[in-house]
C-alpha positions as CSV (number, residue, x, y, z in Angstrom):
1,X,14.7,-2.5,11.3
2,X,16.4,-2.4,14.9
3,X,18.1,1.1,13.1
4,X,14.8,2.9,12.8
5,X,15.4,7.0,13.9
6,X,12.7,9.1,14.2
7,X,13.4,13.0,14.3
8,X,14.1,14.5,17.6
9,X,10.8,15.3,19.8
10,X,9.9,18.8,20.5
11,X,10.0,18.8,24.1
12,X,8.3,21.9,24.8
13,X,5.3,20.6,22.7
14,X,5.4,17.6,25.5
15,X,5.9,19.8,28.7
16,X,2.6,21.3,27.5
17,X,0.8,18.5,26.5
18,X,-2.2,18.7,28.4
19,X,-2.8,22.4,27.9
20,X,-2.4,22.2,24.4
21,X,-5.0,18.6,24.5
22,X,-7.4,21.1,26.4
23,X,-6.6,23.6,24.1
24,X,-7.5,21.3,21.2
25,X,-11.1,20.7,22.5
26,X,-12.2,24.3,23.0
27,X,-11.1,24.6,19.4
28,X,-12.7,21.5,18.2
29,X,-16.1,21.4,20.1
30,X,-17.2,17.3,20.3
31,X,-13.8,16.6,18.9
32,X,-12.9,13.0,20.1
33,X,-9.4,12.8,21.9
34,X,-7.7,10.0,23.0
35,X,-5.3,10.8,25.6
36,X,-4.9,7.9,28.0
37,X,-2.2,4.9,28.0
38,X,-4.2,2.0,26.6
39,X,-6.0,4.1,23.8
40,X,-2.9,5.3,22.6
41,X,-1.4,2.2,22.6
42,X,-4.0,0.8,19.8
43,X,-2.2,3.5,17.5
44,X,1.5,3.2,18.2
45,X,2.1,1.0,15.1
46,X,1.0,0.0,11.8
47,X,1.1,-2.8,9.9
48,X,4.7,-2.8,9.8
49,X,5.1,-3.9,14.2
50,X,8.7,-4.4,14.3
51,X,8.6,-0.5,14.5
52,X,6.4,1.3,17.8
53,X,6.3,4.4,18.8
54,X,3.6,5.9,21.6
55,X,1.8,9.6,20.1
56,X,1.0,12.4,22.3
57,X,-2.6,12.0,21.7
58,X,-5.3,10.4,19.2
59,X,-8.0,12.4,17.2
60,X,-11.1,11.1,15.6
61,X,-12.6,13.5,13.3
62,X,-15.7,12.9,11.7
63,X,-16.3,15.6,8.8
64,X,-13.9,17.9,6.7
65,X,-14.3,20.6,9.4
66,X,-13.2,19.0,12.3
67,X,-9.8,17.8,10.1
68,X,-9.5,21.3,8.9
69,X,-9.7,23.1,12.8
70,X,-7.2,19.8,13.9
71,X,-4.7,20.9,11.5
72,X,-5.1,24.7,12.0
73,X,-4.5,24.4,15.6
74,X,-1.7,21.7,15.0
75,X,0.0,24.8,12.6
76,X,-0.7,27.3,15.3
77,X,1.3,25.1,17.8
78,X,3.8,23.4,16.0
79,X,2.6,20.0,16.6
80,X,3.6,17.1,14.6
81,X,0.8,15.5,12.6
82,X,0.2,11.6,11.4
83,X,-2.8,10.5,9.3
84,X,-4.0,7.5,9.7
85,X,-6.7,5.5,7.8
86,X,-7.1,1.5,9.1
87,X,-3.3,1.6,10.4
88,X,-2.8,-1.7,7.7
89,X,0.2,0.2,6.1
90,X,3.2,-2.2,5.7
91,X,6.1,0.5,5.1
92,X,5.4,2.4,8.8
93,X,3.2,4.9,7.0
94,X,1.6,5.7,9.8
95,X,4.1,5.4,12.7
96,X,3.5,8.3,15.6
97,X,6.2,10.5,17.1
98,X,6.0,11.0,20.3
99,X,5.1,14.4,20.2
100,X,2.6,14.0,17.6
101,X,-1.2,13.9,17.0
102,X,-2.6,10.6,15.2
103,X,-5.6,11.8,13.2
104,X,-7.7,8.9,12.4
105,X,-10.1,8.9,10.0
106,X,-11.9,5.7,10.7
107,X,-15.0,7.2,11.0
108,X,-15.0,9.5,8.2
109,X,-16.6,6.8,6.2
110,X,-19.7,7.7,4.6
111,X,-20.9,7.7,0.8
112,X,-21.9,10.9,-0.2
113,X,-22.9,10.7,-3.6
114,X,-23.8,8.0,-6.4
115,X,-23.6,9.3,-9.8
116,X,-23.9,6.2,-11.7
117,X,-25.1,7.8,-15.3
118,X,-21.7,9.3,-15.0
119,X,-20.0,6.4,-13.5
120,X,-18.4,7.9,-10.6
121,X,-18.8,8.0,-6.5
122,X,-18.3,10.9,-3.9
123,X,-16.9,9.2,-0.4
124,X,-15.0,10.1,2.8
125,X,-11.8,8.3,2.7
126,X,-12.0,6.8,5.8
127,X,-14.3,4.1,3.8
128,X,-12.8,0.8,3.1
129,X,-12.1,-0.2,-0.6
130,X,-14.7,-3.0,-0.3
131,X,-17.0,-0.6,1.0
132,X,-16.9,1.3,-2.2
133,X,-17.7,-1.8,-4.0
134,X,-21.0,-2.8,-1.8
135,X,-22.6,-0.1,-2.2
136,X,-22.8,0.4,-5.9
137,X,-22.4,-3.9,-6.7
138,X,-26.3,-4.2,-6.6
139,X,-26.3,-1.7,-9.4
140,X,-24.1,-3.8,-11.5
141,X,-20.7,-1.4,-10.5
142,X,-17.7,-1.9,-8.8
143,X,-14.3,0.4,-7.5
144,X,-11.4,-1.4,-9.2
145,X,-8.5,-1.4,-6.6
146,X,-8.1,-4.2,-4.5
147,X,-5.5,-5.1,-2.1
148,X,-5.3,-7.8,-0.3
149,X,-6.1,-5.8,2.7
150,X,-9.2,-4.3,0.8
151,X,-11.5,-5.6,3.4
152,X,-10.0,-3.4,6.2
153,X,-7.6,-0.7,4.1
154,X,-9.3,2.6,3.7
155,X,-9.3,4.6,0.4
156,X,-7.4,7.7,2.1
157,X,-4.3,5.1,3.3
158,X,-4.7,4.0,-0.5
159,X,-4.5,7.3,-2.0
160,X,-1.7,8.0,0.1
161,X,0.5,5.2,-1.0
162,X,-1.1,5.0,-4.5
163,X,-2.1,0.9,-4.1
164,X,-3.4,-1.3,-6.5
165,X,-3.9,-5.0,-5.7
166,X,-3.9,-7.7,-7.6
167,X,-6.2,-6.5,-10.5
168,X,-4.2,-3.2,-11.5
169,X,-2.5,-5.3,-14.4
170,X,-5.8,-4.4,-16.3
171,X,-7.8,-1.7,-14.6
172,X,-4.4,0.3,-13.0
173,X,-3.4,1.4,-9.4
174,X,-5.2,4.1,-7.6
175,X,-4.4,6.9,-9.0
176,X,-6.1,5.6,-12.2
177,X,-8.9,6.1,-10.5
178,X,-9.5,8.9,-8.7
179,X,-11.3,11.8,-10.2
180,X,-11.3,14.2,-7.6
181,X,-10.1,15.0,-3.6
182,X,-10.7,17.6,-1.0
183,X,-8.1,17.8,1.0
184,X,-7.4,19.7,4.2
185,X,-3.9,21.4,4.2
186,X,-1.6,22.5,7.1
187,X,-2.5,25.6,7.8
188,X,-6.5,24.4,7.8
189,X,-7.3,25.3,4.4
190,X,-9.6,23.1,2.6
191,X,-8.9,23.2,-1.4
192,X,-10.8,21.0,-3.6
193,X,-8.5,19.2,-6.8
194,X,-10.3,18.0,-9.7
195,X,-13.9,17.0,-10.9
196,X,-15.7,14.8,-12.6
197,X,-13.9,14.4,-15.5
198,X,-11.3,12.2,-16.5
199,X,-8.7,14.6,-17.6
200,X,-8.3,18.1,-15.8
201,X,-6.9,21.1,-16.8
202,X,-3.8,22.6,-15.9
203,X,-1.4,20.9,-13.7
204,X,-1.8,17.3,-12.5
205,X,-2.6,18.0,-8.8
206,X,-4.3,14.5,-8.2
207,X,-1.3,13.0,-9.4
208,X,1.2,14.8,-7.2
209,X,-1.1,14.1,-4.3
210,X,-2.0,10.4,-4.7
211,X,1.1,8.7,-3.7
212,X,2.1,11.5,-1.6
213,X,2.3,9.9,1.8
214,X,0.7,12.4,3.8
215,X,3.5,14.7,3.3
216,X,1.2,17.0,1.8
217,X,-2.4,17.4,3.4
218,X,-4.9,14.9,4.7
219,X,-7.5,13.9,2.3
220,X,-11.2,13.8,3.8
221,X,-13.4,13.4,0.2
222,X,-12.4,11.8,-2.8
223,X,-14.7,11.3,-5.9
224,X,-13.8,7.8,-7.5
225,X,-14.5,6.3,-11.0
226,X,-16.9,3.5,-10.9
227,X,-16.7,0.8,-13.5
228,X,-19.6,-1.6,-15.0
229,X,-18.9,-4.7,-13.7
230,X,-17.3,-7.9,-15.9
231,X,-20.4,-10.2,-17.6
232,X,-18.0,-13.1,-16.1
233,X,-14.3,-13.6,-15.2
234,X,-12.8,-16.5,-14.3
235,X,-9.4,-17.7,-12.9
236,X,-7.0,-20.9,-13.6
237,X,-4.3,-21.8,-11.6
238,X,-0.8,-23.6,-13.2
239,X,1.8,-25.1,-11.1
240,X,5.8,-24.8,-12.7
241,X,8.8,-26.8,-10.7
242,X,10.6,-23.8,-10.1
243,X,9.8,-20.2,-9.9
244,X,12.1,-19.6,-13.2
245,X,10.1,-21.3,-15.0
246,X,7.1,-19.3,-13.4
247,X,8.4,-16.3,-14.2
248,X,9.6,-16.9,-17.5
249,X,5.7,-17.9,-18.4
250,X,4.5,-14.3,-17.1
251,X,6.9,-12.9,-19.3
252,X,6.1,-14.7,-22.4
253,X,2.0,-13.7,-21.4
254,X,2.1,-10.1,-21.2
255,X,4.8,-9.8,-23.9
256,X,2.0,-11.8,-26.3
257,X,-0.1,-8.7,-25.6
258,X,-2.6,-10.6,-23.3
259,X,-3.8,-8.6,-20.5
260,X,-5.2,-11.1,-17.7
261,X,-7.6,-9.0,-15.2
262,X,-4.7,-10.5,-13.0
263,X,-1.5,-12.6,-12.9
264,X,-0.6,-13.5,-9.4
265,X,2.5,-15.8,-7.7
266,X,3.2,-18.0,-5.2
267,X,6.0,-19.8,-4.6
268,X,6.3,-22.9,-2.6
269,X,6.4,-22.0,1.0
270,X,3.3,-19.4,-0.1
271,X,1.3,-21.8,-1.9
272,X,1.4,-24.4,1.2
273,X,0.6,-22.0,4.0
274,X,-2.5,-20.8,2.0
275,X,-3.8,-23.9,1.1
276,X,-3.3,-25.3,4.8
277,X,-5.2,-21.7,6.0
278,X,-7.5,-21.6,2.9
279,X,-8.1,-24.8,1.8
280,X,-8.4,-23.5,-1.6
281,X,-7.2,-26.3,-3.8
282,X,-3.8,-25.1,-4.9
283,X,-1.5,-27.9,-5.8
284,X,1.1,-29.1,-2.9
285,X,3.9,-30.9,-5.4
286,X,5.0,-27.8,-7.8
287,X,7.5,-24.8,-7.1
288,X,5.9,-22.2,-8.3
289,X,1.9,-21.0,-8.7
290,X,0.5,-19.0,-10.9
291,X,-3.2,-17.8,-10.5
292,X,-4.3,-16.1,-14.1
293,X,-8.0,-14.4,-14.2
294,X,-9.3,-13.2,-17.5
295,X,-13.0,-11.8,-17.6
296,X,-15.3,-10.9,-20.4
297,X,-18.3,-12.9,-22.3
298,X,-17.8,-16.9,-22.0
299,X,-16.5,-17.5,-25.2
300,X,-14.0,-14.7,-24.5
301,X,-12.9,-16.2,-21.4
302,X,-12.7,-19.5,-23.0
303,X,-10.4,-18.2,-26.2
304,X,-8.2,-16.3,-23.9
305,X,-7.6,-19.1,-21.0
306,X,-6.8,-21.2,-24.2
307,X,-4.1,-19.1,-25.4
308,X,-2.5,-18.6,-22.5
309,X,-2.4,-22.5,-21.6
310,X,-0.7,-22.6,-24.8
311,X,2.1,-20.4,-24.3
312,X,2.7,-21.5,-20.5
313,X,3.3,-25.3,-22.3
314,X,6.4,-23.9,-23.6
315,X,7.7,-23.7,-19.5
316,X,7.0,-27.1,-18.9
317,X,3.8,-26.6,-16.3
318,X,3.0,-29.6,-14.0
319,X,-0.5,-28.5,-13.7
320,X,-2.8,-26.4,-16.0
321,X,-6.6,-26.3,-14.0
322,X,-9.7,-24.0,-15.1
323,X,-12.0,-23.1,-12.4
324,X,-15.6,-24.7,-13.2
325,X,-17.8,-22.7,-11.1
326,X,-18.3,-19.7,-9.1
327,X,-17.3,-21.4,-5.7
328,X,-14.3,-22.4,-6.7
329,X,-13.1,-19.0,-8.2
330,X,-13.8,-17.8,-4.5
331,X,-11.5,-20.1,-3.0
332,X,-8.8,-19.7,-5.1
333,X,-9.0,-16.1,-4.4
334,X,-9.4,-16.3,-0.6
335,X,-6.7,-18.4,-0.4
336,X,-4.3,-15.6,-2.3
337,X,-6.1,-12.6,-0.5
338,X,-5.5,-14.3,2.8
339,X,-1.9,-14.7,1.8
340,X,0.0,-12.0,4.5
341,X,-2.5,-13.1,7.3
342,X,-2.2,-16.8,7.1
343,X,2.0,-16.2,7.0
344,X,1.5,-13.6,10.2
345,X,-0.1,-17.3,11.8
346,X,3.4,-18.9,11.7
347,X,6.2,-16.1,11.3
348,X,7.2,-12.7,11.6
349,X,7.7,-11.4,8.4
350,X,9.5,-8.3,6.3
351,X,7.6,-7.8,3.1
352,X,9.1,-6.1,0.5
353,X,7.7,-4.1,-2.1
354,X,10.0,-3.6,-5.2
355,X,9.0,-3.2,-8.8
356,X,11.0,-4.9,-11.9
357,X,10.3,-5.0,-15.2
358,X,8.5,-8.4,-16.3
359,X,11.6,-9.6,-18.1
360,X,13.9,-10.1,-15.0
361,X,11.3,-11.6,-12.7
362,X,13.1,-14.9,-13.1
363,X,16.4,-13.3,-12.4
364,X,15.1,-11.8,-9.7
365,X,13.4,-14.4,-7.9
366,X,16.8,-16.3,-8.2
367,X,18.6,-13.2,-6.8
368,X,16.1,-12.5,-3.7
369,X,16.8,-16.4,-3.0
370,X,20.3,-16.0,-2.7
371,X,20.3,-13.1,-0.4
372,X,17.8,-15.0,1.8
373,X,20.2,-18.0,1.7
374,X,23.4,-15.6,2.9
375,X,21.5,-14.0,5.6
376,X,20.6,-17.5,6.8
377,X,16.5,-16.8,6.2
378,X,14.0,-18.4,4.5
379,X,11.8,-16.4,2.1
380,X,8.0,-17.2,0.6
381,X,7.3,-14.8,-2.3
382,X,3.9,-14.0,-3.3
383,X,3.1,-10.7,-5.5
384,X,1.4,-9.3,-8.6
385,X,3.6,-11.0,-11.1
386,X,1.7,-8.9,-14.2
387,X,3.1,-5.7,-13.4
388,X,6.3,-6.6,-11.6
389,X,5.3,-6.1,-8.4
390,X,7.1,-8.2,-5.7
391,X,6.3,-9.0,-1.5
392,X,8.7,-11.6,-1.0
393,X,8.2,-12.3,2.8
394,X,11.6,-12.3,4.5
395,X,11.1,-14.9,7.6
396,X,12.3,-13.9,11.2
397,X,11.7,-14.0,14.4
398,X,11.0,-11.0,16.2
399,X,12.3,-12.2,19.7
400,X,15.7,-12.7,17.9
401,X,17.7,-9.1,17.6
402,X,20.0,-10.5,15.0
403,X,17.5,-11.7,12.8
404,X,15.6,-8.8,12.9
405,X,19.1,-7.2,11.7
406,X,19.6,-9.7,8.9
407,X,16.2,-9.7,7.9
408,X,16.4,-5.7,8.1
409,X,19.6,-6.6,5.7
410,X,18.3,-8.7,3.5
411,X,15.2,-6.5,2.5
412,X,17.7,-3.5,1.7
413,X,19.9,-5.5,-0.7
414,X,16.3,-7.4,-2.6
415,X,15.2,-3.5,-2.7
416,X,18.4,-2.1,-4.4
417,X,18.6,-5.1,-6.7
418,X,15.1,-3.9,-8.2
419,X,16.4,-0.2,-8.5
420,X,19.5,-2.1,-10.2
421,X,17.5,-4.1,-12.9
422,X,15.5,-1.1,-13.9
423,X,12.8,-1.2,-11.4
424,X,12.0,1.0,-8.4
425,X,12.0,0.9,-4.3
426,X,8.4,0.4,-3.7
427,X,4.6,-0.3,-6.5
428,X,2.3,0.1,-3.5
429,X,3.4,0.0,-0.5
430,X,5.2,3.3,-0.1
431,X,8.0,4.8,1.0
432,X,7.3,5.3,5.0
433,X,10.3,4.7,7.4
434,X,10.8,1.2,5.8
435,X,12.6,2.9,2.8
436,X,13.3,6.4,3.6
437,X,16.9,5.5,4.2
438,X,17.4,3.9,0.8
439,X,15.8,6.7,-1.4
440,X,19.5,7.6,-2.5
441,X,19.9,4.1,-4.4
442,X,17.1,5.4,-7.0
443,X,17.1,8.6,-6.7
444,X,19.8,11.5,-7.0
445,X,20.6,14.8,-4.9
446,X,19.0,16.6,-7.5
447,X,15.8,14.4,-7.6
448,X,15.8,14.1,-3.8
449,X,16.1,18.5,-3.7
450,X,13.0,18.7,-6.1
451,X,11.1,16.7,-4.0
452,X,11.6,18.2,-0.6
453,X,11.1,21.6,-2.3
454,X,7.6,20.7,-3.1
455,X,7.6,18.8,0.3
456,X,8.3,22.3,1.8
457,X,5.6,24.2,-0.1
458,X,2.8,22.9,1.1
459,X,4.2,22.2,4.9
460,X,7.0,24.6,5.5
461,X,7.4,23.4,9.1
462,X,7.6,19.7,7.9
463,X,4.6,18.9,10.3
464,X,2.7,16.4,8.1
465,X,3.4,12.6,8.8
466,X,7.6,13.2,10.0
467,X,10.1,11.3,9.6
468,X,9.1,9.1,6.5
469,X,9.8,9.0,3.1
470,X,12.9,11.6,3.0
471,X,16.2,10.7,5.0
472,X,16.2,12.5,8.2
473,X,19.1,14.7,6.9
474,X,16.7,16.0,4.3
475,X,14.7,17.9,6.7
476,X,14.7,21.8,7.4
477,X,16.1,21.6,10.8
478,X,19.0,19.0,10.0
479,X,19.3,20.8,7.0
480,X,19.9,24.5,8.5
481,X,21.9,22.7,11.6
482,X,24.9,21.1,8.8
483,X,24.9,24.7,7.3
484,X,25.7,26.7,11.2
């Protein structure tokens, strides 16, 4: 993390900062700009603090208009431009330069339309995913993604790194999800992308965008599917005395053809720190925890949580328990959603973000313990075990500049051993500065051209969120300065 580069700051941009902030208002009439020390301050990281940089300025736009005269002045100026939705990004998604903007869109949160005969909601992304939810749960709906950040993550920060949470196993990530966006492109242009239909025609736009990064545009409106909610669903926890054993069982469940709502794990360290912040009832003498939520009728949920008690008995579980009413299914979940904060309570932490097909999750968890143990760090794993999603939390202390470099180390090598057992670099979290330098252990020169290709079509100055997701030597300027 201590090797973190950003791309070189346009210093004539900062000589005439202020004229170009005054400059900014005239064009934006009752535009809010933060320009001062402390404000900027609250935006020179995300979720990801070993990283901070200090932006020229902060916008807060509250409608689709004000975004799209920001970004037309930004083009006109050639100034550097970072979305931003609630800043909870873990992959330094939204770290400033310090000749950048920050556009925020905190306060572009407002339901605009409920369409509920066709199942469907029209919102500013600045909204929070549990936002969503409120305001259609009275109506007997709900909007499926949920992070364990959902309470404070905003739907543009989860278009942009396509999250899913920890019931995508059955009802997908967000780009399962989304029907339509309006986004605001460089130049000021607003375009609108789909409609309320499931399947558009012609090319997959939302799909190219959702996931995207904000290397693309900035996404003000986005029109979600809505989905009835479940008659019931309820959760069981089952304890295993090592996380091979764990693993094994999530394997042997979705390979039955089961599909939980969701299948989440916690190892040791994980399952202690949540129960002492949570006390949500999770067993204190096992390895490895499983929390398994299947919804439907009663009956349903009774015949499924059956079989898959059966099939876990082949892994040797110390504990098998069935949550027997609605209060406790809230604790176990609280204690899982509060996962990341309670660990922030007693240690930094990296968290990772690699994918792995189900198979090798038992491999892997062996493997990402091993690399802790070289590096001399202890790890606590906790992640969407249904879909192969893993956040092992690499421990270190912030304070200490080596371990910030082995835990900086360690990440890299649990990353590539996903790419190397047929998985990928990131499920949800994205690509951001975490992993830009890494892209090259999944991806080839080819691929990576491609990409930046498309990258340059819709910002051919490379203004929109710099340096993340492509290695620095992938931009137009390093690019043009290896061929002089």
């Amino acid at each position: 993390m201590s090797s973190l580069v950003l791309p070189e700051p346009d210093t004539a941009v900062l000589i005439k900062r202020n004229p170009l902030l005054k400059g900014l208002k005239k064009a934006v009439p009752g535009l809010d700009i933060i320009s001062d020390e402390d404000g900027r301050r609250a935006f020179e990281a995300d979720a990801l603090t070993a990283y901070k940089m200090m932006p020229m300025a902060v916008v807060l736009p509250v409608n689709t208009e004000q975004v799209s005269a920001i970004l037309k002045f930004c083009n006109q100026h050639n100034i550097k431009v970072v979305p931003r939705g609630a800043g909870t990004s873990l992959c330094g998604g939204a770290l400033p330069c310090e000749d950048s903007i920050v556009v925020g869109l905190s306060r572009m949160n407002r339901v605009l339309d409920i369409d509920f005969p066709n199942r469907m909601a029209t919102v500013q992304t600045g909204i929070t995913n549990l936002g969503i939810s409120n305001a259609v749960e009275a109506n007997g709906f709900f909007y499926a993604p949920d992070p364990s950040s959902q309470l404070a993550c905003t739907l543009g920060g989860n278009i942009a790194m396509n999250s899913g949470g920890a019931h995508c196993l059955k009802y997908g990530v967000t780009t399962n999800n989304i029907l339509a966006l309006k986004v605001v492109l460089i130049d000021g242009e607003v375009i609108d992308i789909g409609g309320g239909y499931l399947d558009q025609p012609g090319y997959d736009l939302i799909g190219l965008f959702v996931g995207s990064e904000g290397q693309f545009g900035i996404v003000t409106e986005a029109t979600v599917r809505l989905l009835k909610s479940p008659e019931a669903a309820r959760p069981m926890l089952m304890g295993f005395q090592s996380s091979e054993d764990a693993g094994d069982c999530v394997a042997a469940v979705i390979a039955s053809g089961i599909i939980p709502v969701a299948l989440e794990f916690m190892d040791r360290p994980a399952i202690h720190v949540c129960e002492n912040f949570a006390n949500a009832g999770y067993p204190l003498d096992v390895e490895a925890l499983l929390i398994v939520e299947v919804e439907g009728s009663e009956s349903e949920i009774d015949s499924l949580l059956d079989k898959i008690a059966t099939i876990a008995q082949e892994f040797n579980p110390s504990v098998i328990r069935i949550s027997q009413s609605p209060e406790e299914s809230l604790a176990i979940w609280k204690g899982r959603k509060s996962a990341f904060g309670a660990m922030g309570q007693i240690s930094d932490y990296y968290c990772m973000d690699g994918t792995i097909p189900t198979n090798k999750l038992s491999e892997v968890l062996s493997e990402i313990a091993r690399i802790c143990a070289r590096h001399e760090l202890k790890v606590a794993n906790i992640f969407h075990a249904g879909d192969g999603n893993l956040h092992p939390l690499v421990l270190y202390d912030a304070n200490n500049a080596d371990e910030v470099r082995r835990a900086e180390e360690a990440g890299a090598e649990i990353l590539k051993h996903c790419v190397r057992v047929g998985g990928c670099l990131t499920g949800e979290h994205g690509v951001g500065v975490e992993k830009r330098d890494i892209m090259y252990e999944q991806f080839s020169t080819v691929d990576m051209e491609q990409q930046t290709r498309i990258k340059s079509a819709f910002d051919p100055n490379w203004l929109l969120n710099p340096g993340k997701v492509f290695p620095l030597d992938e931009t137009p300027q390093a690019t043009a300065d290896g061929e002089s």
